[in-house]
Structures are given as C-alpha cells and as structure tokens.
C-alpha atoms as one frame of an Amber mdcrd trajectory, in Angstrom:
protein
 -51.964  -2.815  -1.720 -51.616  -6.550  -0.415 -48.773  -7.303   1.211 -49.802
 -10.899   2.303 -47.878 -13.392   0.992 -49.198 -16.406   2.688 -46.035 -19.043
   2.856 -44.241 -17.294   0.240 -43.816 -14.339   2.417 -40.362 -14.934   4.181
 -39.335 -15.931   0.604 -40.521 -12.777  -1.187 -39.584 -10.523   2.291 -36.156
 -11.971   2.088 -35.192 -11.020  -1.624 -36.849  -7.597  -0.924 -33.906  -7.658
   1.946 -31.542  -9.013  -0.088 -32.156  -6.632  -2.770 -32.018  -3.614  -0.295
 -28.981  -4.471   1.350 -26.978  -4.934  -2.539 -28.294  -1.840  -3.020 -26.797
   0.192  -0.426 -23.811  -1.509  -0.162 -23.111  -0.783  -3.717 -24.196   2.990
  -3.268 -22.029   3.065  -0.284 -19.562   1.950  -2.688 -19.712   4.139  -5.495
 -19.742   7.229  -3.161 -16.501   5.867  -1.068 -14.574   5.517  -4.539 -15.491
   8.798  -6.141 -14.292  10.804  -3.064 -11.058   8.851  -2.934 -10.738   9.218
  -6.889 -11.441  12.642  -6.284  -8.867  13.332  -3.586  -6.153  11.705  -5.982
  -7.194  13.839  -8.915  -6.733  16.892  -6.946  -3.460  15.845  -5.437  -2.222
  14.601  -9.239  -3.766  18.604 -10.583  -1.804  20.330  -7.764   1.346  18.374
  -8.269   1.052  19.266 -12.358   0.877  22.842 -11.278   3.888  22.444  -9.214
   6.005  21.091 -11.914   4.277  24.080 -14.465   5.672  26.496 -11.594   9.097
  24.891 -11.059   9.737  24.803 -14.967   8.426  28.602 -15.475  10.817  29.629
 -12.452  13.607  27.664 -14.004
C-alpha cells in the first residue's frame, strides 16, 4: 500500500486526523449519554416501584 502523497500529504493526513478525532469524540459521546440516560431510567423504574408499593400498602 502507498502511503506517499507527495504535496497532498499534509492535506490528505490532516482529514484522516480530522476524521479520527469526529469520530471519537462522537463515540465518546454516545457512550457518556447512554450511561447517564441509563442512570435516570433506573432512578425513574425504582421511583415507579415506590409509588406501586406506597399505593398497595395504602
């Protein structure tokens, strides 16, 4: 595989960078959003089963 790029290479180099960093960042992202969507779904499913609980006891 060539990897030469002649004068184009800090061009094509730099949107391979580019592209790599966008990437991660928006993996980094997703994964910090579903954990804190899944900490407020549990939090939301426990407090529904303490309302079940308080109404059965009631």
């Amino acid at each position: 595989m060539d990897f030469d790029f002649g004068k184009y290479a800090f061009y094509v180099w730099g949107c391979y960078g580019v592209s790599a960093v966008a990437l991660i960042g928006l993996t980094v992202l997703s994964v910090v959003a579903h954990r804190d969507r899944a900490a407020k779904l549990k939090a939301l499913q426990e407090t529904l089963a303490a309302e079940k609980a308080q109404k059965v006891d009631a």
